[in-house]
PDB file with one MODEL, atoms N, CA, C and O in Angstrom:
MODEL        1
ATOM      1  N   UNK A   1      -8.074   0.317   2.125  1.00  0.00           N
ATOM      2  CA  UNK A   1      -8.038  -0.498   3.304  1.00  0.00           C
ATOM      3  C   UNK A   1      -8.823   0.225   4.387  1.00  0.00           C
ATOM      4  O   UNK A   1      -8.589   1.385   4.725  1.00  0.00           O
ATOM      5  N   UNK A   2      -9.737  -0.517   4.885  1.00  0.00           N
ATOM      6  CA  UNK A   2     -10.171   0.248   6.307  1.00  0.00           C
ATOM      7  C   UNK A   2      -9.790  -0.367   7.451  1.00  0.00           C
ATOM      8  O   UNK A   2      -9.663  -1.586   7.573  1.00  0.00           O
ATOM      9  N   UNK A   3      -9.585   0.527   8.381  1.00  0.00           N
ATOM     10  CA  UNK A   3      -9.329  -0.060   9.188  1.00  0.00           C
ATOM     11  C   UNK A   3      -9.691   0.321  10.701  1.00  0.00           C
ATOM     12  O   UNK A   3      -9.657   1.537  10.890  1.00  0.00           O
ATOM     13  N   UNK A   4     -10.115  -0.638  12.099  1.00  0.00           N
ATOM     14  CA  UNK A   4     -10.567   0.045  13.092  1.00  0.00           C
ATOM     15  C   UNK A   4     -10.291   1.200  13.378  1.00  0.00           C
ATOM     16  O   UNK A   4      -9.088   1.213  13.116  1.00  0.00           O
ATOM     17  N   UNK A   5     -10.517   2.104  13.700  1.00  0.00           N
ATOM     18  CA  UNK A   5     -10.532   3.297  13.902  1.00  0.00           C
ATOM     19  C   UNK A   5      -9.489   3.874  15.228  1.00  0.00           C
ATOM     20  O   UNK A   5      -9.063   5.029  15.244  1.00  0.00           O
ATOM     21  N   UNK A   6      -9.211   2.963  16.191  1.00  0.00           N
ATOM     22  CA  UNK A   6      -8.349   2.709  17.390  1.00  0.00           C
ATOM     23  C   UNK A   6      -6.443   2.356  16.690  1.00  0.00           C
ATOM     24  O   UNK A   6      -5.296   2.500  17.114  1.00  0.00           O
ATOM     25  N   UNK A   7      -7.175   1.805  15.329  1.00  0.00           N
ATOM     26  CA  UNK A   7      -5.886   1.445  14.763  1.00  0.00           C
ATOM     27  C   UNK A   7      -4.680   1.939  13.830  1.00  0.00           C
ATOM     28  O   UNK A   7      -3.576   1.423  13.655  1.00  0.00           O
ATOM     29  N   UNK A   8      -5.352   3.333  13.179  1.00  0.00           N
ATOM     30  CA  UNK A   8      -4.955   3.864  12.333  1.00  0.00           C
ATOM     31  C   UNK A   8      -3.494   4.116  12.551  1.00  0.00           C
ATOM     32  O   UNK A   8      -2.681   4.153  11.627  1.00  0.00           O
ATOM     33  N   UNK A   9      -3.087   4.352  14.289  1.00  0.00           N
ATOM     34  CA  UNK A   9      -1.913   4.943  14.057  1.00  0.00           C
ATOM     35  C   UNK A   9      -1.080   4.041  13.987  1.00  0.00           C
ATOM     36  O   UNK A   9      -0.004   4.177  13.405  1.00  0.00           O
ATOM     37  N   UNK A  10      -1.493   2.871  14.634  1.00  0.00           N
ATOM     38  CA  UNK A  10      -0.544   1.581  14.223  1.00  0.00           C
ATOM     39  C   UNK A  10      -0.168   1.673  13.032  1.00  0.00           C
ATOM     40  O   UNK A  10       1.045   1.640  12.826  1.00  0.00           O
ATOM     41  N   UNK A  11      -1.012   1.802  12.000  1.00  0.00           N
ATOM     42  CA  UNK A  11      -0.848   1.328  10.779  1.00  0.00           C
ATOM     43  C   UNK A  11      -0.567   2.205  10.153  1.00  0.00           C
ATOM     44  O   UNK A  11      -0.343   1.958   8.968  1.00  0.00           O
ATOM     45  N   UNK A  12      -0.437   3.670  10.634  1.00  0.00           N
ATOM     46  CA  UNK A  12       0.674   4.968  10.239  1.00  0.00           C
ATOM     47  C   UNK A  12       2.228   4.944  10.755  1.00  0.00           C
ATOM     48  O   UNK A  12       3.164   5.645  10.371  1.00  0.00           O
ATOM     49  N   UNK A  13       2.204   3.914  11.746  1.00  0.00           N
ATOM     50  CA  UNK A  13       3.699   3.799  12.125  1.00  0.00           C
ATOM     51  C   UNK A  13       4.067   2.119  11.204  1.00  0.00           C
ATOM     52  O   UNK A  13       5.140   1.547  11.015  1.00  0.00           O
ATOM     53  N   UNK A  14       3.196   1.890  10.958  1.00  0.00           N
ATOM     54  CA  UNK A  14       3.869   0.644   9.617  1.00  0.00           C
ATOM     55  C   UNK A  14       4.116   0.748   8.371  1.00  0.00           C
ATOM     56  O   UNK A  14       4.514  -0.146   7.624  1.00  0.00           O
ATOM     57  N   UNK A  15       3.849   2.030   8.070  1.00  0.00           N
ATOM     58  CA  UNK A  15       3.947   2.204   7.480  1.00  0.00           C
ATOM     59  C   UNK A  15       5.217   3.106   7.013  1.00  0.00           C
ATOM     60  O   UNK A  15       6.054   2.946   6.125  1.00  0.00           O
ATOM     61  N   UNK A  16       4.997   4.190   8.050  1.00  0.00           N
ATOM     62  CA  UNK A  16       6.112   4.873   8.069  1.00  0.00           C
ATOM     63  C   UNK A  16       7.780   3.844   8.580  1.00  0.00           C
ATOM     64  O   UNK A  16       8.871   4.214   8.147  1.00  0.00           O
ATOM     65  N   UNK A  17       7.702   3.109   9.131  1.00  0.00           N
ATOM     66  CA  UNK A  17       8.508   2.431   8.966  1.00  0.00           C
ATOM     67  C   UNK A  17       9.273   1.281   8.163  1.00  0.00           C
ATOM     68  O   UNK A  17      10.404   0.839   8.363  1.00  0.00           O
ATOM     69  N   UNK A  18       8.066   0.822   6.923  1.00  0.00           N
ATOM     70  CA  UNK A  18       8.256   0.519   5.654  1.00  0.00           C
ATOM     71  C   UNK A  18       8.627   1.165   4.497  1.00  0.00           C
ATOM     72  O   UNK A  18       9.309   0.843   3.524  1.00  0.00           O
ATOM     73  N   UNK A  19       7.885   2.371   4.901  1.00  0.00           N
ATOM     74  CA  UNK A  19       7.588   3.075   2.890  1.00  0.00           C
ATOM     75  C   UNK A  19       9.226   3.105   2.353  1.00  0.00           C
ATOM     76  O   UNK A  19       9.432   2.691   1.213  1.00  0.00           O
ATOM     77  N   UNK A  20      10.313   3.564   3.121  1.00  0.00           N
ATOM     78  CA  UNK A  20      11.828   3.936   2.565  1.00  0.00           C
ATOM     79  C   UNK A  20      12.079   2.055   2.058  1.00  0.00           C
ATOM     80  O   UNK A  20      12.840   1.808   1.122  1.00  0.00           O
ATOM     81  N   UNK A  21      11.554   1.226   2.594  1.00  0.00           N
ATOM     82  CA  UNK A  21      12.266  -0.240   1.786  1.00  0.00           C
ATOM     83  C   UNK A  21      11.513  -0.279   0.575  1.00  0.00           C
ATOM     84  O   UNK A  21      12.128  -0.285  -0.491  1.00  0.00           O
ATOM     85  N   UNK A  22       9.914  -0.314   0.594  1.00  0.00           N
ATOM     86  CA  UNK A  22       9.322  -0.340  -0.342  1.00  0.00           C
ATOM     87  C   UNK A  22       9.565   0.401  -1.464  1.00  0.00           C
ATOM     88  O   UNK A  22       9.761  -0.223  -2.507  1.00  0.00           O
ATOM     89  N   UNK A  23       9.600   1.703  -1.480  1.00  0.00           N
ATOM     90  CA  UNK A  23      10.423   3.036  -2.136  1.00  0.00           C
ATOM     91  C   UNK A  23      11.431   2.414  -2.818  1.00  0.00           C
ATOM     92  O   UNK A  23      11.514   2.348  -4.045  1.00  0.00           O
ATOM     93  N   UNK A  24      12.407   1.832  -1.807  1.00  0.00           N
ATOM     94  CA  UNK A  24      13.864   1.073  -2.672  1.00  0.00           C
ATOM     95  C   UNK A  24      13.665  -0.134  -3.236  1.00  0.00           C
ATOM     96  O   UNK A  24      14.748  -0.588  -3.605  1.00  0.00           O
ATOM     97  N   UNK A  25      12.917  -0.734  -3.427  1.00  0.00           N
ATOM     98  CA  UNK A  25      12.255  -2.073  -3.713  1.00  0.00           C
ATOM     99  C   UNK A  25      12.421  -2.075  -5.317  1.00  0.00           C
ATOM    100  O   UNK A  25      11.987  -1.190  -6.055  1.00  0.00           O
ATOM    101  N   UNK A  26      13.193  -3.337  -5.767  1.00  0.00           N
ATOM    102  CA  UNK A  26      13.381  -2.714  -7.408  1.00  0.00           C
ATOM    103  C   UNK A  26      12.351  -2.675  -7.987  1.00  0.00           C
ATOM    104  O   UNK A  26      11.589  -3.590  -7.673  1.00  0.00           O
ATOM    105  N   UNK A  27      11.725  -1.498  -9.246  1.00  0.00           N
ATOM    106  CA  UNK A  27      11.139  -1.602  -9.691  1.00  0.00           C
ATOM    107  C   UNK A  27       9.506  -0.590  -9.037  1.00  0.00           C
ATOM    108  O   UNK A  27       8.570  -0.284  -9.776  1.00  0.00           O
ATOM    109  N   UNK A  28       9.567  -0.351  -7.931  1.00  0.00           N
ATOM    110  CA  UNK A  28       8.725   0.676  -7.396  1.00  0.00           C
ATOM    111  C   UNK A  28       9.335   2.223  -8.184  1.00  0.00           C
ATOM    112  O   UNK A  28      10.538   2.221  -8.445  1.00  0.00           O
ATOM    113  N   UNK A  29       8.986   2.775  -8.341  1.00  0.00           N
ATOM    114  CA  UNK A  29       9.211   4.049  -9.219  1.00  0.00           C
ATOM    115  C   UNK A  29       8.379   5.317  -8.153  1.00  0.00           C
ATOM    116  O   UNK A  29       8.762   6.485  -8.217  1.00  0.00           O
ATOM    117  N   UNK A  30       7.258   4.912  -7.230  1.00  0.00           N
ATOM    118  CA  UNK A  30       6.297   5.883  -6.396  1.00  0.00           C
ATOM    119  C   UNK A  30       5.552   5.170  -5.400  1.00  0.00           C
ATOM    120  O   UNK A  30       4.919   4.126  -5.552  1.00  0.00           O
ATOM    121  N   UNK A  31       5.693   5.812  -4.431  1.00  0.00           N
ATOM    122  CA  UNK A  31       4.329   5.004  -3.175  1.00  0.00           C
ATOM    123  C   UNK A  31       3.739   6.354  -2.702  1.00  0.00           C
ATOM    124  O   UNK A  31       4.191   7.380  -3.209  1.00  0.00           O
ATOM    125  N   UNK A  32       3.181   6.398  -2.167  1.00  0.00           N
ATOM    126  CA  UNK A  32       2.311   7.514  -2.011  1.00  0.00           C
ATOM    127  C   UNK A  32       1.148   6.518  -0.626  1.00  0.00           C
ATOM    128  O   UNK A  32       0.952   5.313  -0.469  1.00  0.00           O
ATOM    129  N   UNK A  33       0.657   7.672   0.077  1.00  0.00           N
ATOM    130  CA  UNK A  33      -0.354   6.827   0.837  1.00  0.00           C
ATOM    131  C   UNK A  33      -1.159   7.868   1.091  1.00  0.00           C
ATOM    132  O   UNK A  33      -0.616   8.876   1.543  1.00  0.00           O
ATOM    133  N   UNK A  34      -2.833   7.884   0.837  1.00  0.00           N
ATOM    134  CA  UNK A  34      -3.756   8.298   0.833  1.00  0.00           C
ATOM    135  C   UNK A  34      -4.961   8.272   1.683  1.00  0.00           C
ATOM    136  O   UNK A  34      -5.245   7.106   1.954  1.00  0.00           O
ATOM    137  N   UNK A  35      -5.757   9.107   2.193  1.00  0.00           N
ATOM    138  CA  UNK A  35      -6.894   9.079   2.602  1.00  0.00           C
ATOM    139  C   UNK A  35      -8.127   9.406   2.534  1.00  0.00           C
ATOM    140  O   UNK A  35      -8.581  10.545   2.639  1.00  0.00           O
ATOM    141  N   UNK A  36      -8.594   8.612   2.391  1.00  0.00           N
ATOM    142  CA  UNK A  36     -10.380   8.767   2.115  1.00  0.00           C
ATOM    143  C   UNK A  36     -11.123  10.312   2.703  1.00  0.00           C
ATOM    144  O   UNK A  36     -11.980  10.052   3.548  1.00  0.00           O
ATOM    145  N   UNK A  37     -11.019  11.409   2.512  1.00  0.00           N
ATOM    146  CA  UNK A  37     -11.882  12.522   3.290  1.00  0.00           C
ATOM    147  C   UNK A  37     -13.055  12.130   3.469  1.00  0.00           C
ATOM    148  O   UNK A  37     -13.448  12.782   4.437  1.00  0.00           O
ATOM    149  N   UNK A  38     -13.932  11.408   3.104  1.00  0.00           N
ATOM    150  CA  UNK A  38     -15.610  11.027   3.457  1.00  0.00           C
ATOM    151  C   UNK A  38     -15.595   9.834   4.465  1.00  0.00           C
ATOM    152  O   UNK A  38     -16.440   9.425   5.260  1.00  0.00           O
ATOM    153  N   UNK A  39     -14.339   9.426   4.150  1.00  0.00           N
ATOM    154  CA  UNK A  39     -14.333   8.165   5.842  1.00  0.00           C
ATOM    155  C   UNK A  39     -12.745   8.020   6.309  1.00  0.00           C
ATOM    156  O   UNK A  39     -11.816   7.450   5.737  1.00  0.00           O
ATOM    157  N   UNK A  40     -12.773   8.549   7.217  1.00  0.00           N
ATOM    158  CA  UNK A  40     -11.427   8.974   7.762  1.00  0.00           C
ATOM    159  C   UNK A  40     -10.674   7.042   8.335  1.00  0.00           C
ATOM    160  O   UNK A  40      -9.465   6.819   8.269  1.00  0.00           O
ATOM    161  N   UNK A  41     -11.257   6.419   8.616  1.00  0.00           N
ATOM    162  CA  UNK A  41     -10.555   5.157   8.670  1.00  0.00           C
ATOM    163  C   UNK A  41     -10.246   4.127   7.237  1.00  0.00           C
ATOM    164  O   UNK A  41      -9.860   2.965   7.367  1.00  0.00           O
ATOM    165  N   UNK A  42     -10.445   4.657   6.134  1.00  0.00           N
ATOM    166  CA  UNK A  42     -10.151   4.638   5.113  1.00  0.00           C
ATOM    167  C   UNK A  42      -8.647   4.700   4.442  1.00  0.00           C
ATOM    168  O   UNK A  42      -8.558   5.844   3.996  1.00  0.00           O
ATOM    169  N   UNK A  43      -7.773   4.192   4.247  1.00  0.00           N
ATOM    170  CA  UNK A  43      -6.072   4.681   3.509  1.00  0.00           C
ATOM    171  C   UNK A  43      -5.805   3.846   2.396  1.00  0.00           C
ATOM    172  O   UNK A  43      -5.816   2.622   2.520  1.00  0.00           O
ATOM    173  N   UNK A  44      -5.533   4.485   1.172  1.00  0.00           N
ATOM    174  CA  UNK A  44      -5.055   3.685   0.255  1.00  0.00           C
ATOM    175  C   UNK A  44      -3.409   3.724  -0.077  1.00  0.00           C
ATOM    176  O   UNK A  44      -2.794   4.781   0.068  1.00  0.00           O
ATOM    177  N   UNK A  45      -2.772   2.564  -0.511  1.00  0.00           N
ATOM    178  CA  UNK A  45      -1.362   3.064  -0.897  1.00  0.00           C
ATOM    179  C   UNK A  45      -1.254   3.105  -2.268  1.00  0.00           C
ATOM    180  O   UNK A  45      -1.719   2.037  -2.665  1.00  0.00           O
ATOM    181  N   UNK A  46      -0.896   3.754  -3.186  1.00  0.00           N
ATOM    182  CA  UNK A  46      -0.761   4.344  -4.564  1.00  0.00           C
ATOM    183  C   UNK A  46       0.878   4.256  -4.806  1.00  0.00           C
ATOM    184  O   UNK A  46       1.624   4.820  -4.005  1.00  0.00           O
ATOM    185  N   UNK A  47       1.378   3.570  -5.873  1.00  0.00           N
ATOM    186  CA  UNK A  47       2.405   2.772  -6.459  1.00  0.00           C
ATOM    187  C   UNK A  47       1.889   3.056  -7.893  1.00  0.00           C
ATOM    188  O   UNK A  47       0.843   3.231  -8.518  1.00  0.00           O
ATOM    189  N   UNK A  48       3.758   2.979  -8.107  1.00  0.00           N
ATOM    190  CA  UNK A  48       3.613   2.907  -9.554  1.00  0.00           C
ATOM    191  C   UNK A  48       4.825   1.551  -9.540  1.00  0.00           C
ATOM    192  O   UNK A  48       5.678   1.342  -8.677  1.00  0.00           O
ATOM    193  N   UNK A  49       4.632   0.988 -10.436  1.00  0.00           N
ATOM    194  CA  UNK A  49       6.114  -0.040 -10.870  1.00  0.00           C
ATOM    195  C   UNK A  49       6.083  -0.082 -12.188  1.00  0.00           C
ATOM    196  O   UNK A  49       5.155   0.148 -12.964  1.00  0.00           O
ATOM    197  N   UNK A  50       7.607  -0.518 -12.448  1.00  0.00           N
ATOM    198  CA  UNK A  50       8.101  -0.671 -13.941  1.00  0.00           C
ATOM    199  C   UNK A  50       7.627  -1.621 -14.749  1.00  0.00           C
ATOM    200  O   UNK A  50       7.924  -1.528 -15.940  1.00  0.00           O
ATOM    201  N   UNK A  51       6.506  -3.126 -14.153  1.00  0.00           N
ATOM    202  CA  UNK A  51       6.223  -3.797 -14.940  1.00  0.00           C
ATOM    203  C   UNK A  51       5.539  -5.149 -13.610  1.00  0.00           C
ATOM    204  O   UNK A  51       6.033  -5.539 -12.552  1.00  0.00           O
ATOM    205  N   UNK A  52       4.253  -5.519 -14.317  1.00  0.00           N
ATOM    206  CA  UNK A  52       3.643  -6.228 -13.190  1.00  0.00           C
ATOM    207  C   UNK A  52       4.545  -7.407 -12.521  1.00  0.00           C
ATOM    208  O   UNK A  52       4.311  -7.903 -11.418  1.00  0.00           O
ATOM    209  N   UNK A  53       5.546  -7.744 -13.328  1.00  0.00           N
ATOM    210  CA  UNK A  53       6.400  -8.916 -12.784  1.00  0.00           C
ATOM    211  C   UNK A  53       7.319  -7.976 -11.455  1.00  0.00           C
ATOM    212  O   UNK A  53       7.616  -8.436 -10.352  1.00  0.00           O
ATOM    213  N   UNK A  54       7.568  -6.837 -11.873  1.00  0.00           N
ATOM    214  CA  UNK A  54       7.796  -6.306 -10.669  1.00  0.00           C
ATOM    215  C   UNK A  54       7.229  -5.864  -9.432  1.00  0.00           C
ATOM    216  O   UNK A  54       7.765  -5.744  -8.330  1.00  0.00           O
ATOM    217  N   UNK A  55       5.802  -5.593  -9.879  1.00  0.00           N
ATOM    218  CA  UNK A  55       4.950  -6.003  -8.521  1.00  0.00           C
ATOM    219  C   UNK A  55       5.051  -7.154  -7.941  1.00  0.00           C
ATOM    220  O   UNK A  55       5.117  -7.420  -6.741  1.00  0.00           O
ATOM    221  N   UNK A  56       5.060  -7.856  -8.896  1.00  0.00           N
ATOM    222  CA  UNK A  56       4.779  -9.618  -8.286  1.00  0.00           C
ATOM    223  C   UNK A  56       5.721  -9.607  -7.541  1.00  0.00           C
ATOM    224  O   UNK A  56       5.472  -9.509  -6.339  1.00  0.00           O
ATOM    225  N   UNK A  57       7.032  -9.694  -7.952  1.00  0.00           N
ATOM    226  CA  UNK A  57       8.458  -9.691  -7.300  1.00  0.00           C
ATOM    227  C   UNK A  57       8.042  -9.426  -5.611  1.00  0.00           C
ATOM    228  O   UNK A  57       7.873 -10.275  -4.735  1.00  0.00           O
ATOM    229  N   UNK A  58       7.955  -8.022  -5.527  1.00  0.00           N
ATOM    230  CA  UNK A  58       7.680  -7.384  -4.333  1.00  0.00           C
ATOM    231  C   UNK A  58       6.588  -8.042  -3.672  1.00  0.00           C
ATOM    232  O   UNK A  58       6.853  -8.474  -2.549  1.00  0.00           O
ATOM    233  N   UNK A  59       5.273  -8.244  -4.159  1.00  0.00           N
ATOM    234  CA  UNK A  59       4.260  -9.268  -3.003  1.00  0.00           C
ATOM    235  C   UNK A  59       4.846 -10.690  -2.630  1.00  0.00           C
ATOM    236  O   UNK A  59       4.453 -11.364  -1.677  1.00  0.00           O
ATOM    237  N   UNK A  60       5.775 -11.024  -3.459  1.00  0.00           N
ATOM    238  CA  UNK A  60       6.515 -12.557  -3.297  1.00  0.00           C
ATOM    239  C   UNK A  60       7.552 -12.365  -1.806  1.00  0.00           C
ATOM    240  O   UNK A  60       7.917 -13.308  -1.105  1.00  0.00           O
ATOM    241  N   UNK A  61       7.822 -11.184  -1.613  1.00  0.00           N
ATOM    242  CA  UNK A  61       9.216 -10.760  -0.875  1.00  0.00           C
ATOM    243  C   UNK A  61       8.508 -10.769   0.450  1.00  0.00           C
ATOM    244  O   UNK A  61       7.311 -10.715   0.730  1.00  0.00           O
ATOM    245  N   UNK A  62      10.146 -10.895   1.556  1.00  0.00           N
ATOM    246  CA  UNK A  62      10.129 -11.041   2.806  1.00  0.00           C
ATOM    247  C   UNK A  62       9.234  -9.539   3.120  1.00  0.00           C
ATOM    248  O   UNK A  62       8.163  -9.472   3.724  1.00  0.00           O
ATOM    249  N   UNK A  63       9.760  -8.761   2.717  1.00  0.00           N
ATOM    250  CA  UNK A  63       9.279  -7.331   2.933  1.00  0.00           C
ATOM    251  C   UNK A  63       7.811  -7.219   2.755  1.00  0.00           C
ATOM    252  O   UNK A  63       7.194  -6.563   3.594  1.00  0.00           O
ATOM    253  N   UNK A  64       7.123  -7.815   1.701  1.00  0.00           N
ATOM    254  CA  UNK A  64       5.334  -8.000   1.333  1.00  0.00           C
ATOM    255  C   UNK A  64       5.209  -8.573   2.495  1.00  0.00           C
ATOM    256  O   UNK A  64       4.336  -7.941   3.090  1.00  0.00           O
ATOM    257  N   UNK A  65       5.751  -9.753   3.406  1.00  0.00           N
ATOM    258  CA  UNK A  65       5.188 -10.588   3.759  1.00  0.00           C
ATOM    259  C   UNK A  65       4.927 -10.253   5.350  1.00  0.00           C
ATOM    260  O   UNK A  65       4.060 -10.731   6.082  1.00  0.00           O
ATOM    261  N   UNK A  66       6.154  -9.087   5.723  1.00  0.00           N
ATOM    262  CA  UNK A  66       5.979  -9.080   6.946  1.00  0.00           C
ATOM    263  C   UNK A  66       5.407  -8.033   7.483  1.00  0.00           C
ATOM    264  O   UNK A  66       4.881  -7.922   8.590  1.00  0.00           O
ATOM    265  N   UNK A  67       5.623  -6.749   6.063  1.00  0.00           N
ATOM    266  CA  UNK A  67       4.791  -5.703   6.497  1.00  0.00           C
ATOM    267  C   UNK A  67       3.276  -5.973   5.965  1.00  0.00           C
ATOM    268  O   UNK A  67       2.590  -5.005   6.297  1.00  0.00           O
ATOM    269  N   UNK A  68       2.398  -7.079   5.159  1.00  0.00           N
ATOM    270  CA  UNK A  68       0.659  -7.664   5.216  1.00  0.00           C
ATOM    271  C   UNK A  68       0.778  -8.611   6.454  1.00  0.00           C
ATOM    272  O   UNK A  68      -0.359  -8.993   6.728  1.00  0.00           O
ATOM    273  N   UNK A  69       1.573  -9.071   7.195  1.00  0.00           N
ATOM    274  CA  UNK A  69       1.136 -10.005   8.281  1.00  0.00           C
ATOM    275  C   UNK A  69       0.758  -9.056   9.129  1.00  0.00           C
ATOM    276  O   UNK A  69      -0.360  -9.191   9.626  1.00  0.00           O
ATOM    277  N   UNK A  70       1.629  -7.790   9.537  1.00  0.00           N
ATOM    278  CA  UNK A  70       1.122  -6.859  10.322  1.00  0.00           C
ATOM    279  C   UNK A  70       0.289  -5.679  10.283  1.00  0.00           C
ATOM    280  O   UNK A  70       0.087  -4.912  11.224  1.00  0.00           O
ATOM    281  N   UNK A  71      -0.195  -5.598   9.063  1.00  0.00           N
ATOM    282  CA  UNK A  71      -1.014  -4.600   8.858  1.00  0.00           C
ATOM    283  C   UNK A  71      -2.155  -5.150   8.809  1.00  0.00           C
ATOM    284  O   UNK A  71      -3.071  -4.409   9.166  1.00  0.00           O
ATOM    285  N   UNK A  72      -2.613  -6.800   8.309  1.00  0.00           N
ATOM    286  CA  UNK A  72      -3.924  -7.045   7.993  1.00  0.00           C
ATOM    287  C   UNK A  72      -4.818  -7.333   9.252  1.00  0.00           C
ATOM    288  O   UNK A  72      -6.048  -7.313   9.221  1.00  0.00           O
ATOM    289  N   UNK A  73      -4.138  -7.575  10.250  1.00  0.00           N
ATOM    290  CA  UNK A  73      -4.996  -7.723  11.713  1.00  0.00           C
ATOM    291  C   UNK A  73      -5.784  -6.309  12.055  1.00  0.00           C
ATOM    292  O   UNK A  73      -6.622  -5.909  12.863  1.00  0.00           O
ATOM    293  N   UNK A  74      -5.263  -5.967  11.314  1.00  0.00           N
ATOM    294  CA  UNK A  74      -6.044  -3.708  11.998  1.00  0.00           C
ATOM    295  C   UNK A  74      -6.938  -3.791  11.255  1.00  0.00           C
ATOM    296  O   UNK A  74      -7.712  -2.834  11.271  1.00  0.00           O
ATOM    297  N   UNK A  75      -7.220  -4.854  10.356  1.00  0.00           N
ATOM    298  CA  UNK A  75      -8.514  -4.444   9.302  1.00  0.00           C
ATOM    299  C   UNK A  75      -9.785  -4.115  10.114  1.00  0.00           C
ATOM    300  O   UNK A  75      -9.904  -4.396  11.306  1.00  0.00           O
ATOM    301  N   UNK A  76     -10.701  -3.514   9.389  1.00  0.00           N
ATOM    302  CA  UNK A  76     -12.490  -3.455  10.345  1.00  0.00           C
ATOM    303  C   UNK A  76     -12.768  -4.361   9.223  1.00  0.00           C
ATOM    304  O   UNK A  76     -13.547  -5.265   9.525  1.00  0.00           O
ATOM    305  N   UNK A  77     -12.269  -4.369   7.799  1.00  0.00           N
ATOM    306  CA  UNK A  77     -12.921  -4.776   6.666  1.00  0.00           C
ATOM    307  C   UNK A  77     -12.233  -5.747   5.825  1.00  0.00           C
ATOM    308  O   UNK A  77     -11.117  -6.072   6.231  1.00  0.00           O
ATOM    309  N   UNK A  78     -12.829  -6.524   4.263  1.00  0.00           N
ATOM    310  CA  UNK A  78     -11.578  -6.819   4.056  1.00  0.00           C
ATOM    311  C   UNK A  78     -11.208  -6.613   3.016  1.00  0.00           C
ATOM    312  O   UNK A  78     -11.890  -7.044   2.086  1.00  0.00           O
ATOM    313  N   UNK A  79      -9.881  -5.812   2.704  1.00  0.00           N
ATOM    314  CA  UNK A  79      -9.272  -4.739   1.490  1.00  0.00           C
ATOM    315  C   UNK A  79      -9.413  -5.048   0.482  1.00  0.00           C
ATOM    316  O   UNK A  79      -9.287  -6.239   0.199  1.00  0.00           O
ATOM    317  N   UNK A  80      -9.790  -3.941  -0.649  1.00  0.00           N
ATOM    318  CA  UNK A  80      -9.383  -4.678  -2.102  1.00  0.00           C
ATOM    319  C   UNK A  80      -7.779  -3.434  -2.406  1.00  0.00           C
ATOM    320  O   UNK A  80      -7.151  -2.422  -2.096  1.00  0.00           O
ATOM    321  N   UNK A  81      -7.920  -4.491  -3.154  1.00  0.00           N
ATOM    322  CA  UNK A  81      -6.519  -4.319  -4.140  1.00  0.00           C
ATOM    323  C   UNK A  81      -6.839  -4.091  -5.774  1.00  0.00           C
ATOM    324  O   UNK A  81      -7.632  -4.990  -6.056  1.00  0.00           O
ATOM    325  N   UNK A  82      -6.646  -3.506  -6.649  1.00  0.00           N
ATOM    326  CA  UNK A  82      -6.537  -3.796  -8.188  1.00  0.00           C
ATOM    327  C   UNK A  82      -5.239  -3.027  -8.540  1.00  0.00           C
ATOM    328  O   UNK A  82      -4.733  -2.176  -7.808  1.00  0.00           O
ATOM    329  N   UNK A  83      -4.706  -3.461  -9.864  1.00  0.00           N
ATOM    330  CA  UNK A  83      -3.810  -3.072 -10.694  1.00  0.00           C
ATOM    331  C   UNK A  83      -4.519  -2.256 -11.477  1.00  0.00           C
ATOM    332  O   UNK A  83      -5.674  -2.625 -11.691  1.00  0.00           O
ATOM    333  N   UNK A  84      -4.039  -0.872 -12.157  1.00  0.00           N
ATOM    334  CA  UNK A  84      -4.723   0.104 -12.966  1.00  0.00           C
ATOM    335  C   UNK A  84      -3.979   0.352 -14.702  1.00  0.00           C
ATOM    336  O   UNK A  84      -2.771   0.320 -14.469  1.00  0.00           O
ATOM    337  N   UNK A  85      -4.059   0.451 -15.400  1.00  0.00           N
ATOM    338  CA  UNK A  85      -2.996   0.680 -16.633  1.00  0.00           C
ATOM    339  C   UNK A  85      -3.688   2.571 -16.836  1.00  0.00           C
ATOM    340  O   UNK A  85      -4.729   3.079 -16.420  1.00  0.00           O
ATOM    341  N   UNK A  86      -2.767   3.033 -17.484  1.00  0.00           N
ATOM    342  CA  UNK A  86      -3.012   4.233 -17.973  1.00  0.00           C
ATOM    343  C   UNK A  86      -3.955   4.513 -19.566  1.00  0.00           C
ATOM    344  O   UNK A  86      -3.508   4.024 -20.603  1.00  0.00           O
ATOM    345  N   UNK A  87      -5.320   5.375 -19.577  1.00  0.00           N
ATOM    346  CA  UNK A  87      -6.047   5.031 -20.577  1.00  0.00           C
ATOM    347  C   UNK A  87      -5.620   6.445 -21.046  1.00  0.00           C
ATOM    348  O   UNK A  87      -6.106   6.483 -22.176  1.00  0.00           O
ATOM    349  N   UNK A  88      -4.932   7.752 -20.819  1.00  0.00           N
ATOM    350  CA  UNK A  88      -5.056   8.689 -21.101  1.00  0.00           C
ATOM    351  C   UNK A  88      -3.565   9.080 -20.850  1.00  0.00           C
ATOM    352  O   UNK A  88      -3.045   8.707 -19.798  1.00  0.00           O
ATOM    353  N   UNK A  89      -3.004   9.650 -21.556  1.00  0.00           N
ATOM    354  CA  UNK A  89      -1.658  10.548 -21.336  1.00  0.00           C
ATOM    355  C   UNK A  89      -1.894  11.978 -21.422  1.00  0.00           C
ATOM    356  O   UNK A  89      -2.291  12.670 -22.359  1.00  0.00           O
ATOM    357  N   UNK A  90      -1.480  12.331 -19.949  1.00  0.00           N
ATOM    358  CA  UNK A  90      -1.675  13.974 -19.427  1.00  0.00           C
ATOM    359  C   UNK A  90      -0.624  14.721 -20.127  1.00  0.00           C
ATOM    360  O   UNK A  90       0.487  14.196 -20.196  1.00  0.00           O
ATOM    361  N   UNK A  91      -0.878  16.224 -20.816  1.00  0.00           N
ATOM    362  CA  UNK A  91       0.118  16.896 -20.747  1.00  0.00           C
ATOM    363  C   UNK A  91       0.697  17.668 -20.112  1.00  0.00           C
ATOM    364  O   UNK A  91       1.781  18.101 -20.504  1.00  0.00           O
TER     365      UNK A  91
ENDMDL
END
């Protein structure tokens, strides 16, 4: 997600005031939130869930709905999203 540069902290305090529901959200297992070092208005959020119906679950929910109504106005850009599967098991 990028986002104006004026906006970041907004969208560090929406976060931080989400991540503990999301976290408890059935079926989230990890959230994590990341930043781009080569473009500092850059943040990704990194999730794991137990099964894509449980993602779905969660973008369907009051909670998806109210923490993307307020985060997507800070955009500069407009976000992608993908789902990833695992091609390699680490030891």
């Amino acid at each position: 997600m990028t986002f104006q540069e004026d906006k970041l902290d907004a969208f560090q305090q929406i976060f931080n005031n989400s991540k503990t529901h999301i976290r408890a959200f059935p079926g989230c297992r990890h959230l994590q939130l990341l930043s781009d070092l080569d473009h500092p208005s850059v943040r990704m959020t990194y999730s794991h869930w137990d099964s894509p119906e449980a993602l779905e679950n969660y973008r369907q929910s009051e909670l998806f709905r109210t923490t993307w109504a307020t985060t997507k106005v800070l955009f500069a850009d407009k976000p992608v999203a993908f789902s990833a599967g695992q091609l390699e098991v680490l030891d």
